[in-house]
TIVEXGU-737345 format. One record per residue (C-alpha): x, y, z. Coordinates in steps of 0.001 Angstrom, whole numbers, padded with zeros to 6 digits, always signed. Example, Ala and Ser with C-alpha at 12.3 -4.5 7.8 and 13.67 -1.06 7.14 Angstrom:
2
+012300-004500+007800+013670-001060+007140
END
This chain:
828
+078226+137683+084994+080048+136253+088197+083983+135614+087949+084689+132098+085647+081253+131865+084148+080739+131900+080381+078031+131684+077846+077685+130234+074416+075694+131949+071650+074017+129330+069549+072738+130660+065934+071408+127753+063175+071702+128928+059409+068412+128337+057653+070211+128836+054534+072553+125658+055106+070742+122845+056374+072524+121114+060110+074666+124593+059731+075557+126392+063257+077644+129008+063829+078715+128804+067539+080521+131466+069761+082040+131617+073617+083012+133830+075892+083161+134297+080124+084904+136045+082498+088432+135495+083800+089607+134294+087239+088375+137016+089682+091906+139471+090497+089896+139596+093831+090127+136601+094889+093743+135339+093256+095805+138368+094007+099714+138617+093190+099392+135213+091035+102205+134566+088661+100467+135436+085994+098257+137701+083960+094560+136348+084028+093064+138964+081612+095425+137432+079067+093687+134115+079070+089640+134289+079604+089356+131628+082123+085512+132085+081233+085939+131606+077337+088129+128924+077145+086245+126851+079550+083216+127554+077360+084830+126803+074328+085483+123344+076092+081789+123395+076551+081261+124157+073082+083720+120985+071528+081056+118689+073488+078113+119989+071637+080259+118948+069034+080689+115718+070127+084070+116013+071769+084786+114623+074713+087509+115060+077914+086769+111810+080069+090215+110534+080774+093116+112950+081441+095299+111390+079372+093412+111049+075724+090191+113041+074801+087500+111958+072255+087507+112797+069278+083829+112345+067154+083743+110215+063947+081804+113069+062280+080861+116950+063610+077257+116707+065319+075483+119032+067453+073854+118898+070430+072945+120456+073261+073936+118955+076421+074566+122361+078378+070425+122641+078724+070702+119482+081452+072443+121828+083754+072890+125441+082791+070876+128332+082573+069167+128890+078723+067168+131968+077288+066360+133311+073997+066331+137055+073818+064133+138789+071614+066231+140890+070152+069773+138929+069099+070750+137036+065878+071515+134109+067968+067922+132818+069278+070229+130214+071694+071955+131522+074710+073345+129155+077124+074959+130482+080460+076656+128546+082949+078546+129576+085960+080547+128362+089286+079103+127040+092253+081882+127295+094050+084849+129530+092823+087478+127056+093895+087843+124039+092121+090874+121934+092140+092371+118408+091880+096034+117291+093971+098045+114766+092122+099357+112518+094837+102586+112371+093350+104240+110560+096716+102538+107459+094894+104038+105895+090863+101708+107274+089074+101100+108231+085330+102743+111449+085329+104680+111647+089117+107837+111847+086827+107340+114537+084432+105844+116625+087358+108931+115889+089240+111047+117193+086598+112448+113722+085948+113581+111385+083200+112142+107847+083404+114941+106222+085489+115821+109694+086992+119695+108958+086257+119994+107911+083048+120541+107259+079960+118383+109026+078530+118953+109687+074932+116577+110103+071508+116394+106087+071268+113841+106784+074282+111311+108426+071933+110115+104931+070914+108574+104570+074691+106952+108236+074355+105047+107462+070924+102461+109599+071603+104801+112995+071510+104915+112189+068289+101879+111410+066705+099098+113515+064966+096313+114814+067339+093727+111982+066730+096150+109293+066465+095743+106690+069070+099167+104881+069980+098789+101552+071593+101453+100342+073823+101332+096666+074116+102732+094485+077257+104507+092208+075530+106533+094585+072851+110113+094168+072747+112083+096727+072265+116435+096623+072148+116679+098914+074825+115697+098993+078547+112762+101172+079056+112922+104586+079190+111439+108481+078819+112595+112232+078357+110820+114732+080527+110389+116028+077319+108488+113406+075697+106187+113267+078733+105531+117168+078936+102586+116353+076373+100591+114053+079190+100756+116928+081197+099245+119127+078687+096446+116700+077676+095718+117110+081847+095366+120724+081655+093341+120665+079216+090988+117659+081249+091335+120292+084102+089437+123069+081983+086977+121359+079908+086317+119645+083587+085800+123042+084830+088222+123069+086969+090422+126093+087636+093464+124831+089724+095915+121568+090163+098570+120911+092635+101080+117916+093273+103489+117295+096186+107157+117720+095503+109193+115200+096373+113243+115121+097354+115959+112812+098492+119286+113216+099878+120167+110301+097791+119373+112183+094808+122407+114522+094776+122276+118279+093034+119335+118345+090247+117656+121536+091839+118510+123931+088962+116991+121491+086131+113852+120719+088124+113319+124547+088602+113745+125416+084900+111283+122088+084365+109345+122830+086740+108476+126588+085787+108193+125458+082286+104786+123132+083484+103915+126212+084857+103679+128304+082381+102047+125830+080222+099277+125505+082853+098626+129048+082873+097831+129185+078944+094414+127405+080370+094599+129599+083088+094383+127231+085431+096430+128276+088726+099242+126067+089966+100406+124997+093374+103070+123078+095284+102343+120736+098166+105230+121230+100035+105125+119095+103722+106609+121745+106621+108409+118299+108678+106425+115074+107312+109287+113114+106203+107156+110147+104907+107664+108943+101694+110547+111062+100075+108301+114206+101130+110692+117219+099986+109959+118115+103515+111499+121904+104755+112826+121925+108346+115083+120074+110148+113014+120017+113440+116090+119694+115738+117389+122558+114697+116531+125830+116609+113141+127536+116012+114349+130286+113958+117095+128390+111633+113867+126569+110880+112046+129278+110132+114773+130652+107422+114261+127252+106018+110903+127454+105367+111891+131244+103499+114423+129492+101748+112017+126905+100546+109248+129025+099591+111283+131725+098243+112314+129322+095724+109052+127752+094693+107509+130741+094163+109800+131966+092153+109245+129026+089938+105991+130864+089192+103919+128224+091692+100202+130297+092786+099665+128891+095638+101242+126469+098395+100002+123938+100699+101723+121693+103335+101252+118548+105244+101217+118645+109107+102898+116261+111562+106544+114006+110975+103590+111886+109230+100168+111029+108397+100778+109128+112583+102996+111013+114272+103680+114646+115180+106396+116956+116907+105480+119080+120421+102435+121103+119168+103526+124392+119879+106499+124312+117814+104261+122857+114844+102183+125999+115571+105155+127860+114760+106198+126671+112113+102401+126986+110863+102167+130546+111399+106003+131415+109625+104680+129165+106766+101318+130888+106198+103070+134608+106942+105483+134267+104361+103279+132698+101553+100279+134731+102600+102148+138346+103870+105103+138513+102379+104419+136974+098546+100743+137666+098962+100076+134141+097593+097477+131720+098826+098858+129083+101468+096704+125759+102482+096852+123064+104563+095433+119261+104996+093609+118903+107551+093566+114730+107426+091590+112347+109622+094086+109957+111207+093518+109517+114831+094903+108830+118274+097040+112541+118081+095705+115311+120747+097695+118687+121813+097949+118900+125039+097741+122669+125916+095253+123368+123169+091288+122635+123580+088854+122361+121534+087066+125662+121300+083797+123630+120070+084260+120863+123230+086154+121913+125522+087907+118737+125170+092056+118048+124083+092189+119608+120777+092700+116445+118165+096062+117046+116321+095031+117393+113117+092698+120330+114191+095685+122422+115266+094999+124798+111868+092225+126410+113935+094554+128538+116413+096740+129367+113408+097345+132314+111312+093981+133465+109285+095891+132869+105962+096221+129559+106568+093281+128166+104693+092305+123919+105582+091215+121672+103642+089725+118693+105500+090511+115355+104325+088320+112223+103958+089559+109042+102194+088344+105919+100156+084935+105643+098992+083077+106664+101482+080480+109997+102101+080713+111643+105586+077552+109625+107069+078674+106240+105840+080206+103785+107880+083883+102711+106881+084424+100036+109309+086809+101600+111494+089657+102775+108394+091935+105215+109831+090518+104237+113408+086850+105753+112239+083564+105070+112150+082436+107650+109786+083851+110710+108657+081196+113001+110007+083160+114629+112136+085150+115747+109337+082386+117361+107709+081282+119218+111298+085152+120738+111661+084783+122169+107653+081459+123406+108772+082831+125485+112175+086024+126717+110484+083707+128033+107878+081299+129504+109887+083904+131324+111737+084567+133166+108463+088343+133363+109401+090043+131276+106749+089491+129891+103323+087874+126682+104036+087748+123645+100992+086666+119806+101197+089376+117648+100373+087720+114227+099276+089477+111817+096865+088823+109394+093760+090778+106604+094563+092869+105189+097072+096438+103527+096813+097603+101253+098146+095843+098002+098059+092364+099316+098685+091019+099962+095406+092738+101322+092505+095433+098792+092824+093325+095439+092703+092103+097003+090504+088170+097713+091682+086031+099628+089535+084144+101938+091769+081874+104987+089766+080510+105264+093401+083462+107327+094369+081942+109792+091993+078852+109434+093620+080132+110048+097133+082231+113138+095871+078746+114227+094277+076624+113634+097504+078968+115192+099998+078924+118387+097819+075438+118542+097657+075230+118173+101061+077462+120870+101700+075756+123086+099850+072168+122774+101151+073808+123320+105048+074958+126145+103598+071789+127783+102329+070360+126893+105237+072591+127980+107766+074076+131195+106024+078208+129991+105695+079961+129328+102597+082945+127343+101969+085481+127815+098935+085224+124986+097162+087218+121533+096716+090305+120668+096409+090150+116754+094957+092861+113788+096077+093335+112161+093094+095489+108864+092723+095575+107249+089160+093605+107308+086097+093109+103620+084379+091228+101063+085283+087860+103826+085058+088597+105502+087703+088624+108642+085017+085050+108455+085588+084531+108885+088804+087467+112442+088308+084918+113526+085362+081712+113500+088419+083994+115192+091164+085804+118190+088720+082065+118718+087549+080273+118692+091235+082432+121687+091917+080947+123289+089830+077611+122316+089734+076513+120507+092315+072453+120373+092141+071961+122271+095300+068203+123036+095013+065780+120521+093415+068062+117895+092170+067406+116876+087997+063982+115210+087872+064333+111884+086094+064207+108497+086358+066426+106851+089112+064290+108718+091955+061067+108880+093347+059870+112448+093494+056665+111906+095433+058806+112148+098400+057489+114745+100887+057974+117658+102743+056751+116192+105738+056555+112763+107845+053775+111049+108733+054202+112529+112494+054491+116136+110666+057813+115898+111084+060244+117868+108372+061974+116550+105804+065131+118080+104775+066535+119102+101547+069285+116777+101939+067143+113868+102881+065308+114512+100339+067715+114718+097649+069270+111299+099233+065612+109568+098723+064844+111014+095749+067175+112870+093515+070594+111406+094633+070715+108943+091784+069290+111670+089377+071759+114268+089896+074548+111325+089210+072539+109758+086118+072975+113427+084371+076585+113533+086235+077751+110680+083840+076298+112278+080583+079427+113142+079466+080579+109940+079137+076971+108020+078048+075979+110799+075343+078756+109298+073178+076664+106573+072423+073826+108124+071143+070074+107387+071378+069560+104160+071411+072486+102941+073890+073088+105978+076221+070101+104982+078434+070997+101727+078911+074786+102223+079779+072968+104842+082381+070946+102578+083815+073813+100121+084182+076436+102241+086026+073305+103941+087807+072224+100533+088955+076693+099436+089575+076608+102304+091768+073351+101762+093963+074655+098021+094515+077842+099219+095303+076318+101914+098135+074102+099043+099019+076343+096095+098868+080131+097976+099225+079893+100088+101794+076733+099260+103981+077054+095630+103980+073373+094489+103138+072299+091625+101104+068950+091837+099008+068467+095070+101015+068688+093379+104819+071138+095471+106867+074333+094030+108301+074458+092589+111539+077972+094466+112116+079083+096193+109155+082483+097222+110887+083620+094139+109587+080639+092773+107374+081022+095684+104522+081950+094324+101140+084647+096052+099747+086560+094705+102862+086599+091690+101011+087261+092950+098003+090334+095038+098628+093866+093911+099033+095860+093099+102255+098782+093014+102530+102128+092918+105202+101099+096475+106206+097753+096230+106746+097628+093133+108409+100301+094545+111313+098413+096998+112283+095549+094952+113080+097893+092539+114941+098792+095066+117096+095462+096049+117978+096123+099915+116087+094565+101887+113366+094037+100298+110008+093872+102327+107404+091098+100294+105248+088218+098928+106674+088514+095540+109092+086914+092034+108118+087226+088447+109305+089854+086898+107962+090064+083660+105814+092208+082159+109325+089335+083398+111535+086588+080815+110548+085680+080411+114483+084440+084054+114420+080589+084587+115187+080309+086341+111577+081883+083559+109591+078594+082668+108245+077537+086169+107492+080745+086474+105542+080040+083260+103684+076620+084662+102320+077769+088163+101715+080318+087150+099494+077938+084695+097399+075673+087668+097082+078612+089880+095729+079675+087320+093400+076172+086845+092178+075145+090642+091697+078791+091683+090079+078140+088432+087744+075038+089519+086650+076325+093621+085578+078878+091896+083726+076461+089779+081603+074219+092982+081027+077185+094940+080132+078850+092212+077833+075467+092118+076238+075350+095949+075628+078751+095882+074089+077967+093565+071851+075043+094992+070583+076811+098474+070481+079463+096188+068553+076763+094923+065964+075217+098421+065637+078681+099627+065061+079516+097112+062308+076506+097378+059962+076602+101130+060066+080057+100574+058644+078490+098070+055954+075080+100452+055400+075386+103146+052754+074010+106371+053744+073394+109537+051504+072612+111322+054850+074936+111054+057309+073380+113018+059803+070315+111083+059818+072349+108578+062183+074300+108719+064847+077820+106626+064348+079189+105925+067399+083335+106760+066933+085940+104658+067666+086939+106442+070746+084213+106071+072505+084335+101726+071654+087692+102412+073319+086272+103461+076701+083405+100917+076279+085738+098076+076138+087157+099822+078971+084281+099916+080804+083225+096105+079673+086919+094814+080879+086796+097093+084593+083333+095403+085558+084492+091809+084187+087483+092331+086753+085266+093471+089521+083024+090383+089264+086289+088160+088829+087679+089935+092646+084701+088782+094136+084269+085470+092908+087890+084727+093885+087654+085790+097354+084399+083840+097553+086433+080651+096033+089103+081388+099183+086832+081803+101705+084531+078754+100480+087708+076788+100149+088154+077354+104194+084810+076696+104908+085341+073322+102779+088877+072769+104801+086632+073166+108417+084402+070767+107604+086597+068207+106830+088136+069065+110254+084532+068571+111764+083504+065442+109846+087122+063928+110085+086504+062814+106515+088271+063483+102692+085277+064726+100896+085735+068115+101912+089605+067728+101698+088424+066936+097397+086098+069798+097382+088594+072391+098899+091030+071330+096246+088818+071517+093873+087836+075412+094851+091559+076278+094640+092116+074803+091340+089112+076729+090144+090531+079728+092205+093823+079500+090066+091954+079036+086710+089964+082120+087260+093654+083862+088012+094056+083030+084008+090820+084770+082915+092038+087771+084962+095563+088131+083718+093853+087904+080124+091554+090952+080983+095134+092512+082511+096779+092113+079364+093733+093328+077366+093973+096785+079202+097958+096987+079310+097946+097098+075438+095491+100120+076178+097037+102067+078400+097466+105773+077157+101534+105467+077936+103894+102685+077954+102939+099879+080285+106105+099984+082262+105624+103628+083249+102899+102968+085566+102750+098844+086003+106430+097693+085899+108884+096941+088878+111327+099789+088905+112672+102469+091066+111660+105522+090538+111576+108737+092605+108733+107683+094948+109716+104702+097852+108080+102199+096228+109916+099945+093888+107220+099561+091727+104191+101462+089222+101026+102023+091213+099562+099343+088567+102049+096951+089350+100157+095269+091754+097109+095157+088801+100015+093660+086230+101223+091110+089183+097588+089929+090057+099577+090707+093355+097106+090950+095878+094735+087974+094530+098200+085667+094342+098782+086318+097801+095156+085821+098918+095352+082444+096932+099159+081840+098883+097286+081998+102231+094070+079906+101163+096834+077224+100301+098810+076932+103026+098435+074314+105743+096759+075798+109043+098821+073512+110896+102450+072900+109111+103437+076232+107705+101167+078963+108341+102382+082361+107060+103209+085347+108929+101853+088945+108072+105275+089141+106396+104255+087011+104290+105074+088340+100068+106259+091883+101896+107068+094263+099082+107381+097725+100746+110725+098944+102460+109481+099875+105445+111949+102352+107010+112489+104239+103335+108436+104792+103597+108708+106397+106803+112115+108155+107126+113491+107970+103119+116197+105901+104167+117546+102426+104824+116223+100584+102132+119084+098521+100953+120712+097877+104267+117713+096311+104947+117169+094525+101965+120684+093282+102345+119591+091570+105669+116669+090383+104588+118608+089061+101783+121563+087421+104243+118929+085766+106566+116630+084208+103587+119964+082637+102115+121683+081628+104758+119466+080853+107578+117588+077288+107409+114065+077388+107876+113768+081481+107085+110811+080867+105158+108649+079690+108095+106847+081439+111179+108341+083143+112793+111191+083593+110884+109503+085088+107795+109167+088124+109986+112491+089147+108654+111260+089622+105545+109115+092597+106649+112645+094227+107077+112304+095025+102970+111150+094060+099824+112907+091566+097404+115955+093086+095294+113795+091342+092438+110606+091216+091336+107942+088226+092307+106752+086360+089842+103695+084437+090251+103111+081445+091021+106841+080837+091153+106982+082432+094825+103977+081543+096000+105128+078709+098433+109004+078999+097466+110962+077451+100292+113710+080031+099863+111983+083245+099435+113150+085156+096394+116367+087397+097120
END
């Protein structure tokens, strides 16, 4: 048996009718591999308790969101193991099933991006919830959940009231962290990471993060999962707990990054990774970033004997100019400085958003696809030097996806297909890489589902002949009609790629039994081709984009906002994909724009009538079992209440998907509308572009309903993740905040409002970030005083160009919506 795998031993009692008797066991975490980790892996099987994960689902459990498992109304057993593991029934045993599974891969991880507000970026911190107080028991009424019973579910509703502010103890909080281990296991995943953040604003708290942070330590090694520290060597951006001081001389830097390692290690961190670059843009002379490199790796790597990483991430414009590229010959691209480093510097290279290395992402990060990406993972692993893992992600914040919110289950998809692809090149040409190490960026909203398909692809990612069922056609062959060859992985992209995710999402469907599993496969099977289709190529009823850098859907469908419209102003990098604007309506692809929206609206319309319809018949079903009396229970399958919990989920996410796009097609039709009154010089489109806006607003009330639905759903207090509040990330606000706000669709609807002609709005328009604390941790609130002096005291501040000021900050004070919409005095 390799390192990590484990098998289950299945026996049925023929004495005791639907009796089983079921046993696990596996092997550790190889000491080969993870040498000098904090911790004793013989202790804790790796192997058996990730198998006796395996064994709760044949039970019926489930661990689809990291926050709250699933508990079964009733014990039942099944099978699901046979779909992808290996099964045999020896002759000689008194258990006639034996199921064995093991690693694709042996490294499988997931990063918490904890420089963004998310679920848990406090308690990983080591902070209260505000991170200075007060903090005293009266907070337990925010942190329910600490103390209820295992299979209680605690709703938190938006619109409880409470005598107090809000707030949390770290030690209320600890037990989200736990329920994520124990996600990370039953996921199969054996490691997790998050980046540590710092302030000098923050004052002396080092002593009570280290005793916090050693004590989620040690609770992640009773999984045995292995725990590391993203720790930037000179990125600065957003309140990075970065190590040097890069004006300092080489070598004081150099004790600074001992210092800093020193200290998380001793914490009882496994490994260490590190950002390169000042930022994600911008990066110091090249040889002394090479430097610092090579003391960072030496000391994690040589002196602790610890694993040391680092992101290898796919901005552009950045070259070194006294390093080539070995591969080109060409100025070696920043980011691909890693290559003349120290051997014990593993990389991970980085893609973002929804996208698959051969797809086209309409120029996001100044790219047109992220194949080149997958070509530098391939060299550095050929070379056989360093540890080599692919660092995709499941969601991206800000204001492309998570935050609308968009439900995407093709990000699971992606993650699914670039794995696969990885693995056939390397079968075929003899490398290996070491796994993946997954970005990961919040939780609601679904976007558990698309974490449940990447932890699992690392695993298993159906290298070989993908699952033969029904989403593909196998007749595909071996050959063209020229005699050409087929490969594996164009085969497995015509023919088993939806397969291998249809069986990807059984976790999640098998909770539903017989009768309804099928069809909710089919229907996120089907969300998921349209999405490929529709999202990220562009096409409408299959017809290919005439220029899908700026014709790709889920251009349209994400948010903009003050920082991603200045970039494109300036003619730089955007870090989403690029569309026509609403402004733009001369543009040669207005009408293509025009019709690809109508087409979204229509297809997203039409999955959220055949998902309302399954949910109510799972409803029905659901009800008269209830009413039915049954001597025989286990002649039917009850579908439990926790698995209605992640239907409505499901139901509400798609709803909100088809609400984005028929908003943005209301906007853009109420442009059109405004154009051709221009044209005709008449007041009949002036009525009908009114009229598209007042049905634009009214739709904004169906999709705060849906918004309050989920709030009272969340698995934590609302205002942890969706309120405005400081907390220790720049922002001012919850990654959800945006999603509680209806930010990005209000400010859509602000621009769609306002007159062309007698008060455009500026890219400032509805700023919220603080730009110079997101780039250097500083300045906030002298800026937010100016932009506060100027918008009070200066007539006219609320109108080009003088709204440019407000990019200077965000308000002191939340928006609220509609109220600032078109205020004349923007809010302070």
């Amino acid at each position: 048996m390799k390192p990590e795998s484990y098998y289950l031993a299945v026996h049925r009692h023929e004495e005791a009718q639907n009796s089983f008797t079921i046993c696990a066991d596996g092997k550790p975490l190889s000491t080969e591999r993870h040498r000098n980790v904090s911790f004793n892996v013989n202790a804790v099987s790796y192997g058996a308790v990730t198998g006796s994960y395996a064994a709760l689902e044949m039970l019926g459990f489930a661990f689809l969101h990291p926050l709250e498992p699933s508990h079964p109304p009733s014990l039942r057993f099944n099978i699901p193991e046979l779909e992808t593991a290996k099964t045999w029934s020896p002759t000689e045993s008194r258990f006639p099933i034996l199921i064995y599974d093991e690693p694709y891969w042996p490294e499988r991880g997931f990063h918490i991006h904890t420089q963004h507000p998310l679920e848990i970026t406090e308690v990983l911190q080591g902070h209260d919830i505000p991170q200075f107080g007060p903090h005293g028991p009266e907070c337990r009424q925010f942190s329910k959940r600490a103390y209820a019973s295992p299979n209680q579910r605690t709703e938190y509703t938006a619109n409880a009231s409470f005598p107090i502010a809000y707030c949390e103890r770290w030690e209320d909080m600890v037990i989200d962290v736990d329920f994520f281990f124990e996600w990370c296991v039953a996921n199969r995943l054996n490691k997790v990471e998050w980046l540590l953040l710092n302030n000098y604003k923050w004052g002396e708290e080092l002593p009570t993060r280290f005793h916090r942070l050693k004590k989620l330590v040690d609770l992640a090694h009773r999984y045995s999962l292995l725990v590391g520290a993203d720790v930037p060597v000179g990125n600065v951006q957003q309140h990075a707990w970065s190590i040097v001081n890069v004006r300092l001389p080489l070598q004081q830097q150099i004790q600074q990054i001992h210092a800093r390692v020193d200290w998380i290690l001793s914490a009882g961190f496994d490994f260490m990774t590190t950002e390169s670059g000042l930022s994600e843009f911008t990066h110091p002379e090249c040889e002394l970033m090479m430097d610092l490199l090579n003391a960072f790796a030496r000391h994690v790597n040589g002196t602790w004997g610890r694993e040391a990483a680092i992101k290898v991430h796919c901005s552009t414009g950045q070259h070194c100019e006294n390093y080539l590229d070995p591969r080109t010959g060409d100025l070696l691209n920043f980011n691909f400085l890693p290559t003349y480093a120290d051997a014990g510097l593993a990389v991970f290279p980085h893609t973002v958003q929804a996208y698959a290395f051969d797809d086209p992402i309409g120029g996001a990060y100044g790219n047109q696809n992220f194949s080149y990406v997958e070509e530098y993972l391939v060299y550095e692993a050929k070379r056989g030097q360093r540890s080599v893992m692919y660092y995709g992600e499941t969601a991206y914040w800000v204001s492309v996806d998570v935050d609308v919110p968009l439900f995407l289950p093709i990000y699971g998809e992606r993650r699914l297909r670039d794995l696969y692809k990885i693995a056939v090149r390397e079968q075929s040409e003899q490398f290996r890489m070491d796994g993946q190490m997954n970005f990961d960026s919040g939780w609601e909203w679904g976007y558990w589902l698309g974490d449940v398909v990447t932890a699992r692809a690392s695993w298993n990612p159906f290298v070989g002949r993908p699952p033969r069922e029904r989403h593909g056609d196998f007749s595909v062959p071996h050959r063209t009609d020229t005699g050409e060859p087929v490969s594996d992985v164009a085969r497995y992209h015509q023919a088993g790629e939806w397969d291998a995710f249809a069986v990807s999402i059984r976790p999640l469907t098998r909770l539903y039994g017989p009768v309804y599993a099928e069809r909710l496969e089919n229907l996120l099977v089907s969300l998921s081709k349209l999405q490929a289709d529709v999202l990220i190529a562009g096409q409408i009823h299959g017809r290919p984009s005439p220029d899908v850098s700026k014709l790709s859907g889920i251009a349209y469908l994400s948010g903009f906002d003050t920082w991603s419209e200045i970039p494109r102003l300036l003619k730089l990098a955007m870090t989403q994909p690029n569309k026509v604007f609403m402004k733009e309506e001369s543009d040669p692809l207005w009408p293509y724009v025009l019709e690809l929206l109508e087409h979204m609206e229509a297809t997203f319309q039409s999955m959220t009538d055949q998902m309302n319809l399954l949910y109510e018949d799972v409803v029905t079903q659901q009800r008269q079992q209830q009413q039915a009396a049954s001597e025989d229970e286990a002649d039917r399958f009850v579908i439990g209440d926790d698995a209605m919990v992640l239907l409505q989920e499901l139901k509400d996410c798609i709803e909100m998907l088809w609400l984005r796009a028929r908003h943005v097609m209301l906007l853009y039709d109420s442009k059109q509308a405004q154009v051709m009154q221009v044209e005709a010089l008449s007041s009949g489109e002036s009525t009908l572009r009114y009229k598209l806006l007042s049905e634009a607003r009214e739709l904004l009330k169906q999709a705060t309903s849906v918004v309050e639905r989920r709030e009272s759903a969340y698995r934590f207090h609302w205002e942890r993740a969706a309120a405005w509040r400081d907390n220790p990330t720049v922002y001012r606000f919850g990654y959800l905040w945006s999603v509680h706000s209806l930010y990005y669709w209000w400010r859509d609807q602000g621009l769609a409002e306002a007159s062309p002609f007698l008060n455009p709005h500026s890219p400032c328009y509805l700023n919220r970030m603080d730009s110079t604390e997101v780039a250097v941790g500083w300045g906030k609130y002298t800026l937010e005083f100016l932009r506060t002096f100027i918008n009070q005291y200066t007539p006219f501040s609320s109108l080009y160009p003088l709204e440019i000021f407000n990019c200077l900050s965000s308000p002191a004070t939340e928006y609220e919506f509609p109220r600032d919409l078109h205020a004349r005095k923007p809010l302070k």
